[in-house]
C-alpha positions as CSV (number, residue, x, y, z in Angstrom):
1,X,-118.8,45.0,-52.9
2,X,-118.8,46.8,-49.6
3,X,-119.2,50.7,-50.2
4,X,-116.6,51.9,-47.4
5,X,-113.7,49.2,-49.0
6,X,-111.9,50.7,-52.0
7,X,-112.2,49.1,-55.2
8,X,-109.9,48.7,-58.0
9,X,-109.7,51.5,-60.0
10,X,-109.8,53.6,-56.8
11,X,-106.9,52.0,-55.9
12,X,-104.9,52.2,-59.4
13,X,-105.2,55.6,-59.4
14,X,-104.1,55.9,-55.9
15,X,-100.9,54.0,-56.9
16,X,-100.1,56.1,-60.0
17,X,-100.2,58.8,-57.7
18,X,-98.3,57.0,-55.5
19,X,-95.6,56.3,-58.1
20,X,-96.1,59.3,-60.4
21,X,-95.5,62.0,-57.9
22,X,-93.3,65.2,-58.8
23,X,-89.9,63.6,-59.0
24,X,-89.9,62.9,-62.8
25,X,-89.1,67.0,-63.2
26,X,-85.4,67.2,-63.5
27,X,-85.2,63.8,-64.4
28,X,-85.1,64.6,-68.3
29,X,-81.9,66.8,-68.0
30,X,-79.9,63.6,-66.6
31,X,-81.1,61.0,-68.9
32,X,-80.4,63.9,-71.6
33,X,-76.4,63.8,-70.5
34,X,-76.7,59.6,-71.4
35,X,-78.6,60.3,-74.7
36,X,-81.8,58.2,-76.2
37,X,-80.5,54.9,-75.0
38,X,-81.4,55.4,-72.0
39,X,-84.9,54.5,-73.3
40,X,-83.4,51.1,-72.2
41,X,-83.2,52.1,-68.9
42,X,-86.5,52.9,-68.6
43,X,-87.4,49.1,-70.1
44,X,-85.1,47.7,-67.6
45,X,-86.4,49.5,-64.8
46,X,-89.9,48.5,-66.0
47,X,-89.2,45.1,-65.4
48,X,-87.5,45.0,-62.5
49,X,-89.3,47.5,-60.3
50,X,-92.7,45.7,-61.8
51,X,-91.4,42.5,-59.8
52,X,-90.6,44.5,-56.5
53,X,-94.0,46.0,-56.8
54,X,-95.7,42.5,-57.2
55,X,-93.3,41.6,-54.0
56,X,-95.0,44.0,-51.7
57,X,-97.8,43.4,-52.9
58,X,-97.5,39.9,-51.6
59,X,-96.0,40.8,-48.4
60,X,-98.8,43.3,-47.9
61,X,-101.3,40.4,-48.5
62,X,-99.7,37.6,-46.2
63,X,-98.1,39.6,-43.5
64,X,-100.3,42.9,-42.9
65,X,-98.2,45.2,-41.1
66,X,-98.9,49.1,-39.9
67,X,-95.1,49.9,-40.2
68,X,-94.7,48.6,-44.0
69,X,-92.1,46.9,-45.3
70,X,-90.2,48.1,-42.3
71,X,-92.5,46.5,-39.9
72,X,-92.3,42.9,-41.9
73,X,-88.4,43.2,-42.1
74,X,-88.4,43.3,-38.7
75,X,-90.7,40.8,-37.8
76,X,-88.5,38.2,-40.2
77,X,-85.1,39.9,-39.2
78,X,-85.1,41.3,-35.2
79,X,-85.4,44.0,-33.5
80,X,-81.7,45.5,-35.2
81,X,-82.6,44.7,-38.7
82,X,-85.9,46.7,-38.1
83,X,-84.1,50.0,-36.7
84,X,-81.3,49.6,-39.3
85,X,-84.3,49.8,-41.8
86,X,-86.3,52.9,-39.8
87,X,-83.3,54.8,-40.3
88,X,-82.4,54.0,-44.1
89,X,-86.0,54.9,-45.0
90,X,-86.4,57.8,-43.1
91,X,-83.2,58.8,-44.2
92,X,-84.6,58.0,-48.0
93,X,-87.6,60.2,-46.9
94,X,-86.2,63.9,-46.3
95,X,-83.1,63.4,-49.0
96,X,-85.4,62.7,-51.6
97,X,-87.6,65.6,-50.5
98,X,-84.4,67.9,-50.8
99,X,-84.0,66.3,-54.1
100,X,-87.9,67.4,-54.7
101,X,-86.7,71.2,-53.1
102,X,-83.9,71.8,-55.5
103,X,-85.9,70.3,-58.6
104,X,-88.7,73.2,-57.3
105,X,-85.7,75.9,-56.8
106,X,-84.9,74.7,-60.4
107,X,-88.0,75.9,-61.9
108,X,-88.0,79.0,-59.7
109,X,-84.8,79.6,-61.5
110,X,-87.0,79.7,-64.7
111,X,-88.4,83.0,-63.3
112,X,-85.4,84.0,-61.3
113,X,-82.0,83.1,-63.0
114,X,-80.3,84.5,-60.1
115,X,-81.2,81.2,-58.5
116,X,-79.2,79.1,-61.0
117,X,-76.0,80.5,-58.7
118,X,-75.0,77.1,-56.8
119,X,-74.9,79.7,-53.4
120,X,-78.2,81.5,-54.0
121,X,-80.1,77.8,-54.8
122,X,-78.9,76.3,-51.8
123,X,-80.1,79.4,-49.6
124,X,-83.8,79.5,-51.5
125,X,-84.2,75.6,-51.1
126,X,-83.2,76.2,-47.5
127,X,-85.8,79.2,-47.2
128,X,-88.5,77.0,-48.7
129,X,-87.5,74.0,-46.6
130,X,-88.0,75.8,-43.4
131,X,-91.2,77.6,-44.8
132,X,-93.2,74.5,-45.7
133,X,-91.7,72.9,-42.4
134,X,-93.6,75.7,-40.5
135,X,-96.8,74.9,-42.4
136,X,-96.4,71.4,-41.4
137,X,-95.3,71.7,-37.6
138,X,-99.3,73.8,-37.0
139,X,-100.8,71.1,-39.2
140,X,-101.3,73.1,-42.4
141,X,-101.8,70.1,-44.2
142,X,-103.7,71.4,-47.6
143,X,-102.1,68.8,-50.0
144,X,-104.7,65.8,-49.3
145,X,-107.1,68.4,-50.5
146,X,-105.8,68.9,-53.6
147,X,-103.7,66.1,-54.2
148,X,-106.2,65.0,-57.1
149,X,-105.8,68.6,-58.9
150,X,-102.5,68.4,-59.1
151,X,-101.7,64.7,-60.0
152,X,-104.3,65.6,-62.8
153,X,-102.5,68.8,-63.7
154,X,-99.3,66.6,-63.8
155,X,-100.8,64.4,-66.2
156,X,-102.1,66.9,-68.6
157,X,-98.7,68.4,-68.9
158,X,-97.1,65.1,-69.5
159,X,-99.8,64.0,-72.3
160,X,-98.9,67.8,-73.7
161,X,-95.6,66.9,-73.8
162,X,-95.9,63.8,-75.5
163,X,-98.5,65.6,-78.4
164,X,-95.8,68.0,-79.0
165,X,-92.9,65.5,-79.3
166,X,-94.9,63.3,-81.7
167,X,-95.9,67.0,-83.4
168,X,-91.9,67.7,-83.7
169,X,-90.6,64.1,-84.1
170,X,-87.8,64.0,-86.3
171,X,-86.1,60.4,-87.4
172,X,-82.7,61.7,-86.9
173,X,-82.5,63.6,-83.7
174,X,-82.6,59.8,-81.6
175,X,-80.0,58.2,-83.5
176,X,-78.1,61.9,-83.2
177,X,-77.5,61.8,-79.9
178,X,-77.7,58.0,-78.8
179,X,-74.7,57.6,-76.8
180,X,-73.8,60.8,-75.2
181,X,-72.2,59.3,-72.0
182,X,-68.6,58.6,-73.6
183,X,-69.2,54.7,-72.1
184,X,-69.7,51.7,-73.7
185,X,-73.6,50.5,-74.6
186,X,-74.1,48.7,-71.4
187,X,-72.3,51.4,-69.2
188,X,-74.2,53.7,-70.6
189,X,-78.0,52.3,-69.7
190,X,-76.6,51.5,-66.2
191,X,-75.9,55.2,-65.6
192,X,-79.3,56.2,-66.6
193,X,-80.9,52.9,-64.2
194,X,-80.5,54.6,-60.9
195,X,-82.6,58.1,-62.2
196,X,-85.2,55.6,-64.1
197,X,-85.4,53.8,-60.4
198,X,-85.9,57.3,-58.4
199,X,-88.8,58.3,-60.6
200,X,-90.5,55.3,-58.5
201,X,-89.3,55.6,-55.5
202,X,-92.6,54.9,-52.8
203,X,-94.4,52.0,-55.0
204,X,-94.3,50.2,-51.8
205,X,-97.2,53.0,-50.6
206,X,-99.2,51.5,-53.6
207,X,-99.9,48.6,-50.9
208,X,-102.0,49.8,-48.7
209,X,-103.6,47.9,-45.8
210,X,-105.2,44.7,-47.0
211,X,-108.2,45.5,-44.4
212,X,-109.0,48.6,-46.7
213,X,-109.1,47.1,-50.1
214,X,-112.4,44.9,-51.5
215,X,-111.1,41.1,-52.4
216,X,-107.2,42.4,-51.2
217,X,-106.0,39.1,-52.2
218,X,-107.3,40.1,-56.0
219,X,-107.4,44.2,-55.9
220,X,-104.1,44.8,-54.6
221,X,-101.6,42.7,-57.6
222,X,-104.0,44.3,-60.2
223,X,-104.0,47.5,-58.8
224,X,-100.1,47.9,-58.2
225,X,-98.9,46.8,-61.1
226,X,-101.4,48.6,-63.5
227,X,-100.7,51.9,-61.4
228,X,-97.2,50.7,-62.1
229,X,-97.3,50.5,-65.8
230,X,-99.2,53.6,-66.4
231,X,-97.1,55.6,-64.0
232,X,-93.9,53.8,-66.4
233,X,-95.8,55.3,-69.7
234,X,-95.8,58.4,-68.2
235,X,-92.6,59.2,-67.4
236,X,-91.6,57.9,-70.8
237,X,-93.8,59.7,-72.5
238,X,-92.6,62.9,-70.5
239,X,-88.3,62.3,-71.1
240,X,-89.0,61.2,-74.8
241,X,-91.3,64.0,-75.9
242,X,-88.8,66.9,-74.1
243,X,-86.3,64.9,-76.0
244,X,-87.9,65.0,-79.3
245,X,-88.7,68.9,-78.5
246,X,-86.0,70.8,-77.2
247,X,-82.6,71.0,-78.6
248,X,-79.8,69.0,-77.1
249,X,-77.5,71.6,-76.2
250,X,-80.5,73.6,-74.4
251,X,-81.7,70.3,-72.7
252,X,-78.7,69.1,-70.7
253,X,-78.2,72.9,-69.4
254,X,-81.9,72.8,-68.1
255,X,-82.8,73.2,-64.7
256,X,-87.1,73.6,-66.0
257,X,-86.9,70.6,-69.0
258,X,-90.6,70.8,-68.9
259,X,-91.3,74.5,-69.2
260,X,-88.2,74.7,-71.4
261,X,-89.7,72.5,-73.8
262,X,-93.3,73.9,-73.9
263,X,-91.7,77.2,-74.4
264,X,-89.6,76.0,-77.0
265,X,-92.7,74.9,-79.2
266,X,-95.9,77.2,-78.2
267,X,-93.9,80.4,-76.8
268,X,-93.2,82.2,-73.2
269,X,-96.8,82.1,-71.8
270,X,-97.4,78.5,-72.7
271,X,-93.7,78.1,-70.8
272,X,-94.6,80.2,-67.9
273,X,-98.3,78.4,-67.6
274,X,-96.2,75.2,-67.4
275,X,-93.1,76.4,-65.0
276,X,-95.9,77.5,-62.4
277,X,-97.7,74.5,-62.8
278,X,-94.4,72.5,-62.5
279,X,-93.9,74.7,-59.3
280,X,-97.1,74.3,-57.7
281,X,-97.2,70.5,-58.3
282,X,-93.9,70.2,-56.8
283,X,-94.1,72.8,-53.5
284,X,-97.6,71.9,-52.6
285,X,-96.7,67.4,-52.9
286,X,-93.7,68.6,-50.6
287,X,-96.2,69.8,-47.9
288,X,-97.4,66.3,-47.5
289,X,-94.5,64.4,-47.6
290,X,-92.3,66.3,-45.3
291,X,-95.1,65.5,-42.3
292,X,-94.9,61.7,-44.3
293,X,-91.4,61.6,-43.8
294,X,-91.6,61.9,-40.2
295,X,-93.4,58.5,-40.1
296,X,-90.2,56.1,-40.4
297,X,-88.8,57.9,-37.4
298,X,-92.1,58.2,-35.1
299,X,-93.1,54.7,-35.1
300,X,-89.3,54.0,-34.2
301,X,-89.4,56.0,-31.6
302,X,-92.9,54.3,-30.5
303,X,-91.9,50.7,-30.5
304,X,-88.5,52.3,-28.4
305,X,-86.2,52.1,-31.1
306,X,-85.2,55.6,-30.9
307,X,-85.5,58.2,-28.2
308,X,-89.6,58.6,-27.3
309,X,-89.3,62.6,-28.0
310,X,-88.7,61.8,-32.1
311,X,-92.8,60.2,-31.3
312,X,-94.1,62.4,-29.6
313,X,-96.4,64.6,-31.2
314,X,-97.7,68.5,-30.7
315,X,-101.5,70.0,-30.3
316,X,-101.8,69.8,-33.8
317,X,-101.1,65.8,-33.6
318,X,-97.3,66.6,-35.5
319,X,-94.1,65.5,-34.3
320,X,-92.2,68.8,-33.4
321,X,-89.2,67.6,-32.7
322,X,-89.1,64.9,-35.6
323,X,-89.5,67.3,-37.6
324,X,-87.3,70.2,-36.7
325,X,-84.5,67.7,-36.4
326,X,-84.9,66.7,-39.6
327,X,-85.4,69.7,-41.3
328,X,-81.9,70.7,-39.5
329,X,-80.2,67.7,-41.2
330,X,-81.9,68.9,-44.6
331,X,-80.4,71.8,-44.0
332,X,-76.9,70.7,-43.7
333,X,-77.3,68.2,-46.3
334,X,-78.3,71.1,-48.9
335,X,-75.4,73.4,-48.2
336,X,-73.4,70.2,-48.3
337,X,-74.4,68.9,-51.8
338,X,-74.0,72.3,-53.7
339,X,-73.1,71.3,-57.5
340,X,-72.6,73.3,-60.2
341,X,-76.2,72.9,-61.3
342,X,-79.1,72.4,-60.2
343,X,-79.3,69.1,-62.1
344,X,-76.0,67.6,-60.8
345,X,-77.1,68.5,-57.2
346,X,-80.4,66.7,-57.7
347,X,-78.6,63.6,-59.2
348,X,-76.1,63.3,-56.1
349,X,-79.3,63.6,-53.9
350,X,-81.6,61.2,-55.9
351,X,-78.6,58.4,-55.9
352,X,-78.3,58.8,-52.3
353,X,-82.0,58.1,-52.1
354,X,-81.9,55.5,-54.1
355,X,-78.8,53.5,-51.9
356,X,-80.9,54.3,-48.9
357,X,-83.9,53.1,-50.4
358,X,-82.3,49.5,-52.2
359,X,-81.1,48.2,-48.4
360,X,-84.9,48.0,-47.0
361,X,-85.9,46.7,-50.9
362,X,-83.7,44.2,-50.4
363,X,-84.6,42.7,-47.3
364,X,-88.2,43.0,-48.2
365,X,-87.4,40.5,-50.9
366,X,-85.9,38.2,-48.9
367,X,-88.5,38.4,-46.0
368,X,-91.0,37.3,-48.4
369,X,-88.9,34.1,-49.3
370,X,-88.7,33.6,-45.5
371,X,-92.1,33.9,-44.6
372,X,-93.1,31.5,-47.1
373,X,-90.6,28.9,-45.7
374,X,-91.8,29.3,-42.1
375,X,-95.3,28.6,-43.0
376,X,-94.2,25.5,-44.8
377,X,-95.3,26.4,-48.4
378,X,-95.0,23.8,-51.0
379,X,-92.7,25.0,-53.6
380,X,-95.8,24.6,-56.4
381,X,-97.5,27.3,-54.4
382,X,-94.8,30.2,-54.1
383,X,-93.2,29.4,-57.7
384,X,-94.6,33.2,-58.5
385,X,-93.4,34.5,-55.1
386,X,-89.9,33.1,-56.0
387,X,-89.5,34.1,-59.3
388,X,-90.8,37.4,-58.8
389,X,-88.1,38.4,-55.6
390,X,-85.1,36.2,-57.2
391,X,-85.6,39.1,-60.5
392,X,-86.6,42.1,-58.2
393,X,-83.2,40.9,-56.0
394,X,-81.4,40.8,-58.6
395,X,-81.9,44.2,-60.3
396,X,-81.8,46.0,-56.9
397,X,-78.3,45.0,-56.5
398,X,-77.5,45.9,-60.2
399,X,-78.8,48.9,-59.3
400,X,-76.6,49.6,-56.3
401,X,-73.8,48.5,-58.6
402,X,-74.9,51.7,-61.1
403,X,-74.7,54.2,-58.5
404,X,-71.7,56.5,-58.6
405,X,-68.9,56.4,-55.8
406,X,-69.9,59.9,-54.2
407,X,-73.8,58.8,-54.0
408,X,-72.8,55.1,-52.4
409,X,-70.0,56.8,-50.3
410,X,-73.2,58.6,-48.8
411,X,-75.4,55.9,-48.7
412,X,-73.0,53.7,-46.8
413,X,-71.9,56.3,-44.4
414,X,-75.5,56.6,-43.0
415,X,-76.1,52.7,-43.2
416,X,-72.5,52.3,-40.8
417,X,-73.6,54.6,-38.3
418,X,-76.8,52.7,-37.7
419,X,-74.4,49.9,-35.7
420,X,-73.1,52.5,-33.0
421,X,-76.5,54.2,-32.7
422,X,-78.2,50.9,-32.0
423,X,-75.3,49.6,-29.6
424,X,-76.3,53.1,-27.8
425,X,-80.3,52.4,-28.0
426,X,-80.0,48.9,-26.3
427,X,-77.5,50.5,-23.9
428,X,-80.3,52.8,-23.1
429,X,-83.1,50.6,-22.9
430,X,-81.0,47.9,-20.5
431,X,-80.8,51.2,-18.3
432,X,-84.2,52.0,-17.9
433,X,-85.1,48.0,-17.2
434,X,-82.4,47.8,-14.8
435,X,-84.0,51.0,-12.8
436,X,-87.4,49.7,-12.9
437,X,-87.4,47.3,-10.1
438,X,-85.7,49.9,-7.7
439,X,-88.1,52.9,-8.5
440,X,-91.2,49.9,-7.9
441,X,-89.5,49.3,-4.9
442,X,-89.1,52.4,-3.6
């Protein structure tokens, strides 16, 4: 095996990370508000997003592409399909790092119950917003530094969480509070679907460039579906043991389910070790990904998509103006999703995500089909390939269908304004062709 190519459990544990991350924190608290069969929701959001991960996978493996899933879309789709795409992920991008914000504000709140006000949370995520921004626009980058610590961290509290609800585990209190929802069975697991889903948002990052990877064509399934299924135990592990811990009544009034839980069984400094841990893991991930985010947009704006300035970057090799931008949208999307709780605004936020991140699922799944057909693949060969995007297709649009009208109202607002914004880009771009030829010949 060649020493500089990453190898297989290297790359598992690069696509736990991936899919672990620190959006699993307030996740607890909405599942809660369904009750314990929403454990079905996790199964069926197992299987499902286990197909899309193999999908991308493939795609990564026949059609290499810098720009992702993006990139490939567009190669299969056109030029509009591909800025359609830009948009709805980078769109996915900073709301589900407001989503991460307010589930960080939320644990603040553990310290600070001042910040459970809907007002005061929405002013403190905007504060922290604009401070991390700051770090990121002069290239204060310190999370790939300790992006091992705290994945590691977030693992040990899980496991701890999952010792203490098999400590506590009482037959009854499952069967108590089954069906909490008020909906029929089925209703009932699809409300909980959409949450499950958000907990994995990014798998596609688990497919990293083939070129990188030892034996890609065998590392890269293995890897992303076993980084897959522990990241799934995890967050099982994590919503069942707080279940099994912490009252009902205290847990659906959470905004800290993990510390809450912890504190409930060991006592305050057990509670407070694991509401600063919870805070760290969460503030210091949202470093990383608010530079990340600014990816979707910048390579837009570098294949002319969107205006060049959104790709252009500063000294510290950041785009300024991406970023700013977007942190002013942030903005105006925090102090326009102000709920009640801190929960309810994180599950408005989390379902936009998720509509904004379904579309470009969706026509990942289908450019794999495509591909296939344009290289004339015999049907024997692709029977997998097939299989796999026909069940991944279908549960993506079951979950759109699970999504609540205020979260696809969202969703579908952004996705509409794409057509007028690309009628404007080609307008644009016809402009600066037509005055080529005149400023050559002058």
């Amino acid at each position: 095996m060649n020493a500089k190519k990453i190898g297989l459990v290297a790359l598992t544990l690069v696509a736990v990370s991936n899919m672990l991350g620190s959006g699993i924190f307030l996740v607890p608290t909405i599942l809660a508000k369904i009750g314990s069969i929403s454990i079905w929701s996790w199964v069926l959001t197992g299987i499902g997003t286990m197909c899309l991960a193999f999908v991308f996978t493939r795609l990564t493996i026949l059609k290499p592409d810098s720009s992702g899933i993006i990139g490939q879309s567009g190669r299969c789709y056109g030029p509009y399909v591909e800025f359609m795409l830009s948009i709805s992920y980078w769109i996915t991008c900073w709301v589900g790092n407001i989503a991460l914000i307010i589930a960080g504000v939320g644990y603040l709140a553990y310290f600070f119950p001042e910040l459970n006000d809907p007002v005061w949370r929405a002013f403190a995520a905007a504060v922290m917003l604009w401070f991390f921004t700051l770090l990121a626009l002069v290239g204060a980058d310190f999370t790939s530094k300790l992006q091992s610590v705290t994945t590691v961290l977030l693992i040990g509290i899980v496991f701890l969480l999952g010792i203490l609800g098999v400590m506590r585990y009482e037959p009854g209190v499952f069967a108590a509070t089954y069906n909490m929802s008020g909906e029929t069975s089925a209703h009932a697991i699809a409300l909980g679907i959409a949450a499950c889903f958000w907990s994995f948002l990014g798998l596609e990052g688990a497919s990293v460039t083939s070129d990188l990877v030892d034996n890609p064509n065998r590392t890269i399934p293995i890897a992303t579906i076993a980084g897959f299924v522990i990241a799934w135990v995890l967050c099982i592990i994590a919503t069942y043991g707080i279940y099994a811990v912490l009252p009902y009544d205290q847990l659906v009034a959470s905004s800290a389910p993990f510390a809450d839980a912890v504190r409930f069984v060991m006592g305050t400094a057990a509670g407070n070790f694991v509401a600063i841990s919870s805070i760290i893991i969460i503030f210091f991930s949202l470093n990383g990904w608010l530079v990340l985010q600014s990816q979707p947009a910048k390579v837009a704006a570098d294949k002319g998509l969107l205006p060049a300035i959104m790709g252009k970057v500063n000294k510290n090799q950041v785009p300024a103006v991406n970023l700013t931008i977007t942190a002013i949208l942030m903005t105006i999307i925090i102090f326009a999703t102000i709920s009640p709780t801190a929960a309810k605004q994180f599950e408005i936020l989390i379902l936009l995500a998720v509509f904004t991140s379904i579309v470009p699922y969706i026509f990942a799944i289908s450019s794999l089909i495509v591909f296939q057909l344009r290289d004339k693949r015999k049907l024997a060969e692709i029977k997998a390939d097939i299989a796999s995007a026909i069940i991944a297709l279908v549960f993506c649009i079951y979950v759109m269908t699970t999504i609540e009208v205020e979260g696809l109202a969202y969703g579908l607002e952004f996705v509409v304004l794409t057509i007028p914004l690309y009628t404007y880009v080609l307008w644009r771009k016809n402009r600066d062709d037509e005055a080529l030829p005149t400023e050559s010949a002058d």
